[in-house]
N, C-alpha and C positions, 0 to 999 in steps of 0.2 A: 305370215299369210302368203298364199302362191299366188300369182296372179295365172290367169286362164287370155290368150287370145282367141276371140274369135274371126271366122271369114264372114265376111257379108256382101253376096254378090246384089248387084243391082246397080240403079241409075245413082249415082251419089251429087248429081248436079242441085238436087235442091236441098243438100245438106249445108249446115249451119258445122262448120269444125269445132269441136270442142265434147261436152257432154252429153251422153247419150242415154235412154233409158232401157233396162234389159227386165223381159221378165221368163220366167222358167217355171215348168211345172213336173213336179216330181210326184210320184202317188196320189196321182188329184189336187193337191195343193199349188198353189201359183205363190211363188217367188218374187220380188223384187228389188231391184237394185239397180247400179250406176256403172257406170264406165266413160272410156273417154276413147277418142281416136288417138292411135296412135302413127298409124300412113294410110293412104289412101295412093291405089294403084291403076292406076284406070278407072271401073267398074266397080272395084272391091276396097271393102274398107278392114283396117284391124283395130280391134276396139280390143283395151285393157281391160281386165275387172277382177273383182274377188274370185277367188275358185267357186267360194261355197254357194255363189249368186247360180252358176248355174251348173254345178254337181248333180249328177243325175239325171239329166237334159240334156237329149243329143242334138235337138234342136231349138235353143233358146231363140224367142222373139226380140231383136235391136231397135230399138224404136229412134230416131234422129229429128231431130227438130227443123223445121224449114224455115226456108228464110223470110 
């Protein structure tokens, strides 16, 4: 299985590090699945995940948890 990173710019001060929720929508259908951080750069975060989470999705939704 490949994993996929994504960028995700924004404020990451009220993130929780660890699991994050992704969802993706390919020919109208909506996706869902997991990932996790793997560095946080400033601003920007890289989140791991399955490929097929968001295959066909040029811009999956990251969802992070707050604290």
């Amino acid at each position: 299985m490949e994993e996929s990173v994504l960028w995700v710019p924004g404020a990451l001060g009220a993130m929780d590090p660890g699991v994050v929720r992704i969802e993706a929508t390919v020919a109208g259908k909506t996706r869902f699945g997991s990932g996790f951080v793997v560095r946080v750069e400033g601003d920007a975060a890289y989140v791991a995940t399955a490929a097929h989470v968001i295959e066909g999705d040029r811009e999956p939704r990251v969802y992070f948890h707050g604290r």
